[in-house]
N, C-alpha and C positions, 0 to 999 in steps of 0.2 A: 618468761623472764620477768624480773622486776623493772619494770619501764620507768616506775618514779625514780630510779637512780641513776639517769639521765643527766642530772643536773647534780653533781656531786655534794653541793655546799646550795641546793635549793629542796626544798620543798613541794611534794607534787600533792596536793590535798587531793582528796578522793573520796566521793560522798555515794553510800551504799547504795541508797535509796533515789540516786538519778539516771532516770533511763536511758540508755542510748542516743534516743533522738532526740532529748532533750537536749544531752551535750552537745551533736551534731547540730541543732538549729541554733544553739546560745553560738556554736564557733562559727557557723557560717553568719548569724549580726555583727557580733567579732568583726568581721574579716570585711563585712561590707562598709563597715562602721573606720575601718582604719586604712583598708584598699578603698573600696568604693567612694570614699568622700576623704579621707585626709590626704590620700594620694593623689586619683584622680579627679574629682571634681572638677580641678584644674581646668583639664583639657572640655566640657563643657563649656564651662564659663570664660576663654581664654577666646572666643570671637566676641561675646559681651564687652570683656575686658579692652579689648582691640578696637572696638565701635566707641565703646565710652574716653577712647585716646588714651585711657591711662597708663597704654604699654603698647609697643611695637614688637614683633617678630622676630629682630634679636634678643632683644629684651626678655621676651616670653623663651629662648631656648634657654637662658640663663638662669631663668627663675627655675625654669623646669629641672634644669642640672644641679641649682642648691638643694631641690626636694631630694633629686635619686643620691644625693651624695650624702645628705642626713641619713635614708634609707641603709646606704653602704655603710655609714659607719655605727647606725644602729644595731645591724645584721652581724659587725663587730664585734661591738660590745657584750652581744651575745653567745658568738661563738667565744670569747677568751673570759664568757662571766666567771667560770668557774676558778681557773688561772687567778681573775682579778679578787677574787671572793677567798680565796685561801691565802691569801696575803695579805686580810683583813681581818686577821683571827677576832678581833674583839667587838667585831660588829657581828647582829646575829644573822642566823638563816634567812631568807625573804623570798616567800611563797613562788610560785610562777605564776597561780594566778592576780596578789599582790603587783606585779610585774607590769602583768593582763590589762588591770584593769587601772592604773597607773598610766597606761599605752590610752588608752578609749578614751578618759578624762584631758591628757594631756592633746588629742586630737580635736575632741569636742572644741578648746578651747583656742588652741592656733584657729581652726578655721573661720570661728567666730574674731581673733584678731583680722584677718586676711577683709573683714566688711571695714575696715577701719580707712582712713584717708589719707595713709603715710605709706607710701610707695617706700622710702628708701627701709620700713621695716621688715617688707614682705619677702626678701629672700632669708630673711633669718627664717621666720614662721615658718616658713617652707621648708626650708633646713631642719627648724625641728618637728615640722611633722613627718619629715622623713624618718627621723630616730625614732619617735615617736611609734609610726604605722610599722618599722621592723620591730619594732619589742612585741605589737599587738601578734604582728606572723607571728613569727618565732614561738614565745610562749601558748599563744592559742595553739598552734601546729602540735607541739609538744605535747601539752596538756591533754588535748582531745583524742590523738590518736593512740596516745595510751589509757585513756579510759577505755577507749572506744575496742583497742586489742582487750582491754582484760574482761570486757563485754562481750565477746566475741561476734563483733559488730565491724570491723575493719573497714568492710565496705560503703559506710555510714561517712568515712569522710571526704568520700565524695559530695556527700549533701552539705558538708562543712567548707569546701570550698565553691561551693557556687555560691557562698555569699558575696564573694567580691564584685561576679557579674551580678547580684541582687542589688549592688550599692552601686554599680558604674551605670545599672538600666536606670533604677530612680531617679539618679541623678542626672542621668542625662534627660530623661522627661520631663523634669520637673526644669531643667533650663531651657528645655524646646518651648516651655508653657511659658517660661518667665520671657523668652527671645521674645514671642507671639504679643506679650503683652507690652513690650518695647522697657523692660522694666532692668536697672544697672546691673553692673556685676557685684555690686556692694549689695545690693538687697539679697541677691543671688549667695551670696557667702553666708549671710544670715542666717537665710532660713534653709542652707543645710547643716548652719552649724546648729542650728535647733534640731534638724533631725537626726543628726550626731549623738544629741544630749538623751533624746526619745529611745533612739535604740542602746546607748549605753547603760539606762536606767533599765531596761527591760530581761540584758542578759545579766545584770549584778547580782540578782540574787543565786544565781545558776557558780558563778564565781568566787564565792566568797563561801562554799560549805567547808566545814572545819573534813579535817582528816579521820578518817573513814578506812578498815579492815576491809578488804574486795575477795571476794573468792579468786583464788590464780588460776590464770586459764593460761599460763604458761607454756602445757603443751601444743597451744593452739598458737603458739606467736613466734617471732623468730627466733632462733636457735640463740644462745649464748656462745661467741667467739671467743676461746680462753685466749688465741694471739693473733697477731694480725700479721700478714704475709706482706713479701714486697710485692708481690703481686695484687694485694687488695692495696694499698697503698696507690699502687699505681692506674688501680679503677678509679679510685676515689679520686684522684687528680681529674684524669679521662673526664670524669661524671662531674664535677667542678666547671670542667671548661667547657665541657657542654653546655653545660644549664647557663653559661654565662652567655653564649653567643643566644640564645631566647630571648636573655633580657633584649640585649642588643636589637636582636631580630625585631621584635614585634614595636619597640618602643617610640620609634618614629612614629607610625601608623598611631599609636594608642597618644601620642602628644597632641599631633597636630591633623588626624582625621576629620573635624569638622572646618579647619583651617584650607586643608586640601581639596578637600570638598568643594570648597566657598570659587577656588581657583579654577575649577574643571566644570563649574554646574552652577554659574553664577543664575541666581534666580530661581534656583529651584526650592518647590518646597520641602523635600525631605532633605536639605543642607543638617538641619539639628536632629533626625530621627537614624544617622546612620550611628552615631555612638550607643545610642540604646542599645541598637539592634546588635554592635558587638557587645555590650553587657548580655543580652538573650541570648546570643552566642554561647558565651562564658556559662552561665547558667544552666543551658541545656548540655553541654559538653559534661560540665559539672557529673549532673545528673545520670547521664548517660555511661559515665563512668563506673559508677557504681555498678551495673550491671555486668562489667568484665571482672573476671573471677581472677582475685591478686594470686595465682599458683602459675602461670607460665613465667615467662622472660620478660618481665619491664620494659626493658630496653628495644624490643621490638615494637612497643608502642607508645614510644618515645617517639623514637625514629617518624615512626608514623603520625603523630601528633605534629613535628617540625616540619614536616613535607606540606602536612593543610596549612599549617601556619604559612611557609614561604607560598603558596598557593594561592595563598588568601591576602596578602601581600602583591603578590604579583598579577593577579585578577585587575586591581584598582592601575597598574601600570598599562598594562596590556587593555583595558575596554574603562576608562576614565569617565562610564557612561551609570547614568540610575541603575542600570542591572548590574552593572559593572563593582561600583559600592557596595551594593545591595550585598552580594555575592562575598565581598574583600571581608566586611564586616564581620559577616556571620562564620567566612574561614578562619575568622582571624580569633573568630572570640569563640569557638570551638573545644581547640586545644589546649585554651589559655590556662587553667588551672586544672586541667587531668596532666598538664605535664608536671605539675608543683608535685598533684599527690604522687602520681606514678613515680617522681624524682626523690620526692621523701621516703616515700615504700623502697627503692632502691638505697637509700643511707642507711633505714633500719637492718635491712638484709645485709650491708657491710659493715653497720659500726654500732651492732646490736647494743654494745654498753656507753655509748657515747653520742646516739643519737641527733641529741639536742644541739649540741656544739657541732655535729658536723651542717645540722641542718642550718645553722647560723653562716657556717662556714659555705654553702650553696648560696644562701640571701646575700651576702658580704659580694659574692661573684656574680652572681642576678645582678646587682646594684654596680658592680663595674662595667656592667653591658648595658646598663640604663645610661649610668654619665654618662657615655661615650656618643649616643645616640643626638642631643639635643645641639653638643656643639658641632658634632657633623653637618647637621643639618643648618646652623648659622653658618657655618664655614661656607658650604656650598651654595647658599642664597646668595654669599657675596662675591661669587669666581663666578655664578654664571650668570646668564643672559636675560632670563628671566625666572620669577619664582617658579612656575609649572616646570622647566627644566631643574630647576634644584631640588624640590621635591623628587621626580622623576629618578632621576640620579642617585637620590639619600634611599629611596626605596629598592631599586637594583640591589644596590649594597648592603641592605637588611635582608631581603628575599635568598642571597648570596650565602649571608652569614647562617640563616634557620639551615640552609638543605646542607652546609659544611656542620654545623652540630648533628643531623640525621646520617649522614656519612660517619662520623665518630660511636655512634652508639650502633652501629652495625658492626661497624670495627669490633666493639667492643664484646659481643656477641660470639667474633670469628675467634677473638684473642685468648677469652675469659668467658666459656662456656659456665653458664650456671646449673649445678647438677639438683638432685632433686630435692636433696637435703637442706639444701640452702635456699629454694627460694620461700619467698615472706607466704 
């Protein structure tokens, strides 16, 4: 099928003469470039921040909840662009990768705000590099996995999302080295917003090729739905609220793991080396995805991706010890983006000509499961007894949430068998 028509009132440019990996290595900088540093940086640099007095621990859940809520409503923006774009009849078309790279530049440059000395700006910044890092998902998602189908490369975007673990591990090394060196959270902002600026200059050329004739590989892609049933209607919710309780699940851990750390393991030296290690995580999950063949049941390894996540979640409750991390880390940052692709390869498969909007429409519900995570976690630091108990607590209840989304996509499986025609 024609995958650029995705975006009804966008543009999908398509350049003949760019290979596969190409795409997939420009979408995984993408992705590390707008996840790994405009998103989370954060959570490195948020014990710096804490040492330097410039912010406390409600403080920091607040900040963190402005970022996922620009996120949320960036992921908006995108699922109802089309909607908002035909009711603009006189403004013209605007590329997705225009969009793209719009998203990179406008991250590049919040993070380098964020080294600035005005604390009451910094939930804005956050706020918009939330919107900001959803436009980079979204349209890179979009973009790439339809090049990548009419390539007949599918598999390739697995290598396009282990960017984000490629930018959560730099980044997290690069503020183990900066901690080591006793050096601020303000220099810290700096020089990743320079490395923001490196990797966004590096995939623009990759993004900006004019539109391009592709041979159709069509029948190698997913089938075209001439209508849609209540019953795919009713997956599509299912699959929604799934992928929301993910966000939820994992986002404690991914806010405040070097914080938690600091609480259970005072004095140790790998306090700054556990966030890498879930970037490594990510990355090799990533990776390792690629090698399962997209023709069975998604949702069977879904399911099984939520189970290591709550796993990996519940390891750091249950042995709050160095192997214990060690272990939490590396389950955690596993699953973390084969469940994106496996979840997006399930939207292609039900809303073959709508794609793009539904997959905006999962980020919109990811990003509802992220809010929710950071005030919980203020909420609870201040009922209980001590921080180690409100962390403790806040994790239960994410570990809770992943294995009730793994529960739903089993459901889903028993209710809404997928036949053989249908899968991607």
């Amino acid at each position: 099928m024609a995958f650029d028509t995705v975006f009804p009132a966008t543009k999908y440019p398509r350049a003949h003469d760019t290979s596969p990996w190409t795409i997939a290595i420009a979408g995984a900088l993408a992705l590390a470039t707008a996840m790994g540093i405009g998103r989370f940086a954060f959570t490195p640099l948020l014990p710096m921040m804490l040492a330097d007095g410039v912010i406390d621990l409600p403080g920091a859940s607040w900040l963190a909840s402005a970022n996922y809520v620009g996120y949320l409503l960036g992921a908006l923006l995108c699922t109802f662009q089309p909607w908002i774009w035909r009711r603009l009849k006189d403004l013209p078309a605007v590329a997705a990768t225009t969009w793209l790279r719009a998203g990179l530049v406008a991250t590049t440059l919040l993070t380098l705000g964020m080294a600035l000395h005005f604390a009451p700006l910094w939930p804005v910044l956050r706020f918009a590099a939330g919107v900001a890092s959803a436009f980079v998902f979204v349209f890179t998602s979009g973009w790439c996995l339809a090049q990548l189908a009419k390539r007949q490369a599918s598999a390739l975007g697995g290598v396009m999302y282990a960017g984000p673990g490629a930018g959560i591990a730099l980044s997290g090394f690069l503020a183990s080295g900066m901690v080591a060196l006793h050096w601020t959270a303000s220099t810290g902002w700096l020089i990743l917003g320079v490395l923001a600026c490196v990797l966004t200059a590096l995939v623009w050329p990759t993004f900006q090729k004019p539109a391009q004739p592709v041979a159709s590989t069509a029948g190698a892609s997913t089938p075209v739905v001439a209508t849609v049933s209540s019953a795919d209607h009713r997956q599509m919710l299912v699959l929604a609220l799934a992928y929301g309780l993910a966000g939820f699940g994992y986002i404690i851990t991914a806010t405040f793991l070097p914080v938690i750390a600091r609480q259970a393991l005072p004095g140790s030296g790998w306090l700054d080396l556990f966030w890498p290690l879930f970037g490594l995580g990510v990355m090799a999950g990533s990776l390792l995805s690629t090698r399962i063949p997209l023709t069975g049941d998604l949702r069977h390894l879904l399911a099984g991706c939520y189970f290591v996540q709550a796993l990996g979640v519940a390891v750091t409750v249950w042995s709050p010890s160095l192997a214990g991390f060690v272990a939490g880390s590396l389950l955690l940052g596993l699953p973390f983006t084969a469940i994106t692709f496996f979840a997006m390869q399930e939207v292609r498969r039900l809303r073959p000509l709508s794609a793009a909007s539904y997959m905006g429409l999962l980020t919109a519900m990811y990003g509802v499961g992220q809010i929710a995570g950071p005030p919980l976690v203020a909420l609870l630091l201040r009922r209980t007894a001590s921080l180690g108990e409100g962390f403790t607590l806040s994790l239960e209840i994410a570990a809770a949430a992943l294995l009730l989304g793994a529960v739903m996509y089993l459901g889903m499986v028993r209710a809404y068998p997928v036949t053989d025609s249908a899968k991607p």
